[in-house]
N, C-alpha and C positions, 0 to 999 in steps of 0.2 A: 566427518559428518556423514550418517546414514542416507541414503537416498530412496525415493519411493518411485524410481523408475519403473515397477512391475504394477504400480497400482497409481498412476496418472490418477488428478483429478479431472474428473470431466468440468469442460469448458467449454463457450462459447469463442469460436474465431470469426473474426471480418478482416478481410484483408482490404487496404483502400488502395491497392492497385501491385499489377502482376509483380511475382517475383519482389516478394518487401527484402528490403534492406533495415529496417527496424524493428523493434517488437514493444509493445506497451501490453502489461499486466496490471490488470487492475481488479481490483479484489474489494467486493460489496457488504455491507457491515451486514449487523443482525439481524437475523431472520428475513433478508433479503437471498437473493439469488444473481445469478450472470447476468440476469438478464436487466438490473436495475438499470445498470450506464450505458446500457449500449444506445439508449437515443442521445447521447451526449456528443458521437462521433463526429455528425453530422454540424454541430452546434459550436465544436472545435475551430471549426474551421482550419484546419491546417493545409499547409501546401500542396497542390496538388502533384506534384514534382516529385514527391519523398512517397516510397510504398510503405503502408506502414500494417503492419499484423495487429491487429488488437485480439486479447485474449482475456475475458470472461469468465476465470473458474468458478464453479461453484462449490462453496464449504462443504464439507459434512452434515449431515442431518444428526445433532447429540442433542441430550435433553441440556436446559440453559437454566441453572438455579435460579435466577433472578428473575425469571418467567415461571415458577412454581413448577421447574421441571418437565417443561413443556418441548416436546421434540421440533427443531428448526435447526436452521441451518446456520452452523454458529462455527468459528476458528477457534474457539476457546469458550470454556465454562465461565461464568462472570457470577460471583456472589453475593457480595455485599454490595451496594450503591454505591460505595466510597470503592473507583475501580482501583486503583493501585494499594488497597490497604491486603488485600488477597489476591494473589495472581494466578493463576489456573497454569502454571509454568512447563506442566508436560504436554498440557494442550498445546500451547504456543507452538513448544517445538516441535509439536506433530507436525503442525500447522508451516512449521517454519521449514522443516526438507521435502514436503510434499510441493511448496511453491519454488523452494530448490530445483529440484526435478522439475518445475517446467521452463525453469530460465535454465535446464542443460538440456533440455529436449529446444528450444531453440538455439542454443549453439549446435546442437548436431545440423540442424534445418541450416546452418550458415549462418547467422547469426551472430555476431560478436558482442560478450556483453556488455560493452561499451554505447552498446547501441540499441541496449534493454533498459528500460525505466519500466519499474516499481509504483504502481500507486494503490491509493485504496480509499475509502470513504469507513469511516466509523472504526471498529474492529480491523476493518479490510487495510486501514491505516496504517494501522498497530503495526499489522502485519508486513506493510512494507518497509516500514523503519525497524522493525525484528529482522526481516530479512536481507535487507538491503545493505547496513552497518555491519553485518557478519558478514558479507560475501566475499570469498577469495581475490575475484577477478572485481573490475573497474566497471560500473554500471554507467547506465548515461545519466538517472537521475534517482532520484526519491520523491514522490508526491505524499505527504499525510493529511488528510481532509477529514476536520472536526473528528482526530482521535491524540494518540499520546503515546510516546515512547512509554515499551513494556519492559520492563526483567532492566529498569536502567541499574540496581545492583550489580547488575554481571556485564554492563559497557563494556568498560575499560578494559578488564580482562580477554573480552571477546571481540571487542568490534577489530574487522581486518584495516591496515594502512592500504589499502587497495583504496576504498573508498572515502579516504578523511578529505577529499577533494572536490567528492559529490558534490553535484549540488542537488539543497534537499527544498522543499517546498511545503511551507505548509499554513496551514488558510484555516479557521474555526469561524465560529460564528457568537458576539458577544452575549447572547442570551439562550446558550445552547441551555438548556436541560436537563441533558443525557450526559456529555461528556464535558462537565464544566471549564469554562476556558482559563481559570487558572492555573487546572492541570496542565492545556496544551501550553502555557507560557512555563510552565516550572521546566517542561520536559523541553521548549524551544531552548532558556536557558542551558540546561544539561548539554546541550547537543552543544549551542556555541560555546561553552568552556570545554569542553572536551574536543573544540581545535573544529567544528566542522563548519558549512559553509547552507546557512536556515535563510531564505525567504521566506516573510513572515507575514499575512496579511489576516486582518477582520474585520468581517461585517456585518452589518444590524442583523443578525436573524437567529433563528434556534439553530435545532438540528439536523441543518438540510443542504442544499447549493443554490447560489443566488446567479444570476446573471452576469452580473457581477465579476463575482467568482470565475465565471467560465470565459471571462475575456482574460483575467491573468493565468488563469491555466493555461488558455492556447498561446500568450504571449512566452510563459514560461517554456513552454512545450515546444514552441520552434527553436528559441534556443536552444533547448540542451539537445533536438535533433537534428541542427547542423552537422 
């Protein structure tokens, strides 16, 4: 797999104390930017005990068909409303070794990937379940938040025994809008017959994050950073 260590995306980092021992990636859906979740850190509440890197990249600025071609910052082209009926599949994996290259620019930093979780909201989702199910080495988690496994045609094929062990997380909202939540239950499906290990939660809302929501993230989120 190609790597875009020459051409890093830029990102937002917060470290919640010296010398982290962890790292969280978390990747913001469409036509958002880094800077969507970073008030969410605070709202985590996580331990203070554990240093934790969080890391903010921002997508590429392309134009997005399903916005009349309008330039924002998108991980992938999206066409038709019906998202899995067309899949913008070289986007993805543009999308998919350039967030590569920041989960191996934190093993360089010391880092183990064991001790990287993956997450994302919308898109940013997609992208972590795209990347997270491919990766060589043993992650410490998966989060996907109101989106849906992408390219699941080429799972099987692709996804590494590194990570059939993950544990993945993933949360919609029953009256989402945007990424209807039948989809994300077809795709929680796929994941559990394909052997892996889906925390599965929804709540009354469209397409957004409830409070809710952000007490079982941080529950989830201490877990798997034991």
């Amino acid at each position: 797999m190609p790597t875009l260590l020459s051409q890093q995306l830029p990102a937002i980092e917060l470290e919640t104390g010296a010398q982290p021992t962890h790292s969280i990636l978390w990747m913001h859906g469409l036509g958002a930017d880094g800077n969507d979740f970073v008030p969410i850190i605070h709202e985590l509440k996580l331990p203070p005990d554990t240093a934790i890197r969080f890391i903010f990249p921002h997508a590429p600025k392309q134009p997005v068909s399903i916005n009349q071609g309008f330039i924002m910052r998108a991980w992938y082209d999206i066409k038709p409303p019906n998202l899995n009926h067309y899949e913008d599949e070289a986007g993805i994996r543009r999308s998919q070794y350039a967030i590569t290259a920041l989960i191996e620019r934190e093993n360089q930093r010391g880092i183990s990937s064991n001790h990287i979780v993956l997450a994302g909201f919308s898109q940013g989702g997609v992208m972590a379940l795209q990347v997270g199910l491919r990766h060589p080495d043993k992650l410490g988690g998966i989060m996907a938040l109101s989106s849906y496994l992408p390219l699941a045609h080429t799972l099987a094929k692709e996804t590494h025994h590194a990570n059939t062990s993950t544990s993945i997380f993933m949360a919609h909202g029953s009256h989402d809008p945007i990424v209807p939540i039948h989809l994300a239950k077809t795709s929680r499906q796929q994941l559990v017959e394909a052997g892996y290990q889906v925390e599965w939660h929804e709540y009354p809302m469209e397409h957004s994050v409830c409070s809710e929501e952000l007490a079982d993230i941080s529950r989830w989120l201490q877990q798997v950073l034991r």
